[in-house]
N, C-alpha and C positions, 0 to 999 in steps of 0.2 A: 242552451242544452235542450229544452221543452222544443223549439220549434226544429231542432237539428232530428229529434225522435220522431216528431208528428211530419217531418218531409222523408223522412226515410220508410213509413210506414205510407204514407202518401206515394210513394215511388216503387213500392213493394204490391197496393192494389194496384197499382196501373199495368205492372209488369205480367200481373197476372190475366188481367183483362186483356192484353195484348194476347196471352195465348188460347183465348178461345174464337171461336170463329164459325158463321153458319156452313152448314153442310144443305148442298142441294143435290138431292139424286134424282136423276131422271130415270125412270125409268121405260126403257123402252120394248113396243110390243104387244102391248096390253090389247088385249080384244075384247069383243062388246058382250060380256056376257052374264054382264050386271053386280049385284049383291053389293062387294066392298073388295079394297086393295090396303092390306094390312101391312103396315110397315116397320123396322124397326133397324135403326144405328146401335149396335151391341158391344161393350166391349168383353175381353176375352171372361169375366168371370158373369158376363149375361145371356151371352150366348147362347141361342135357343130356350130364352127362358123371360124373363120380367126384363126388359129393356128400359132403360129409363129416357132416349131418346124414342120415342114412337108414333104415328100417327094412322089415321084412317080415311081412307081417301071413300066413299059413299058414292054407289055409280060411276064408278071412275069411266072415261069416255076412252075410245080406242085410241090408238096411236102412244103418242108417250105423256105420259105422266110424271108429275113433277112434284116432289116432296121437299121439304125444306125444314131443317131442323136447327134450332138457333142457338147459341153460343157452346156450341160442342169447344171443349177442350184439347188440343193436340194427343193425337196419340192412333191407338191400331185399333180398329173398328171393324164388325161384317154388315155387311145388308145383308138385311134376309127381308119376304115377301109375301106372303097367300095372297093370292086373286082368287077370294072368297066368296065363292056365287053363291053358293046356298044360305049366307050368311050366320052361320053355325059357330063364326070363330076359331077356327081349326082349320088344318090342311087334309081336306075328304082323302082316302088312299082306296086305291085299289090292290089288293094285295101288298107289296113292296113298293107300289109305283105311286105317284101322286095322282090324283084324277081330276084334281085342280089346278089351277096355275102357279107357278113359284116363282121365286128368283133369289140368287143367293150370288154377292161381289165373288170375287176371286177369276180360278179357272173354271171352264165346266163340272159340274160331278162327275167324278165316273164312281162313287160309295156314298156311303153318310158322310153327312157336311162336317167340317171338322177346320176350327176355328183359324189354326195356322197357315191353311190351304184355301181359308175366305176371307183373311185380314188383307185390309188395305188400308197404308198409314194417311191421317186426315193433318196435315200441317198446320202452323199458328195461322190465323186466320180464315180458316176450314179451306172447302176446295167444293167440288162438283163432281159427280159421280153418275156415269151410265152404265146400269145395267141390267141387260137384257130378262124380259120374261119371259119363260118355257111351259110350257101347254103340252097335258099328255096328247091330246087329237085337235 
């Protein structure tokens, strides 16, 4: 009986480990314009806020950059992005508009980003992710 409960609980972490899986996002576009490229895999109740998947890419070099986040869990995620030149931590705005770089998964913006319009579901074993950074000039 003991080892029929310690294989079933043995076969219960494994099933779970099976459903995590890294996430690499490429992202692409990045121009040379220094500071930091802040990153973060969100799910729906972090959204625009404390992410717990996150990283900071310091000098990020132009063309595409590559982020990678490790045993993410299956489920519905957004990227989001600042290419953070003045290194402030924050997205600079010019009135409504950004005046730094950004990136947000989904479709293009056409309003405020808005989670069920930037989710994209990450599979058991994660997956890889391009997408695009926008620059006001």
């Amino acid at each position: 009986m003991k080892r029929a409960v310690l294989a079933a609980l043995a076969a219960c972490s494994l099933a779970g480990a099976a459903q995590a899986g890294d996430v690499t996002i490429e992202f692409e576009g990045v121009q040379d314009r220094g500071g930091q490229l802040l990153a973060a895999l969100s799910s729906k109740g972090e959204f625009l806020g404390r992410a717990r998947f996150s990283d900071r890419v310091v000098s990020p070099r132009p063309g595409v950059v590559r982020v990678t986040f490790r045993d993410v869990p299956a489920g519905d995620y957004a990227v989001t992005a600042i290419h953070d030149a003045d290194d402030d931590g924050r997205l600079k705005m010019d009135g409504y508009m950004p005046a730094e770089g950004w990136a947000f998964s989904g479709p293009p913006l056409m309003g405020p980003p808005d989670f069920e319009l930037q989710k994209v579901s990450v599979p058991e074993g994660g997956a890889t992710l391009r997408v695009p950074v926008v620059y006001p000039y």
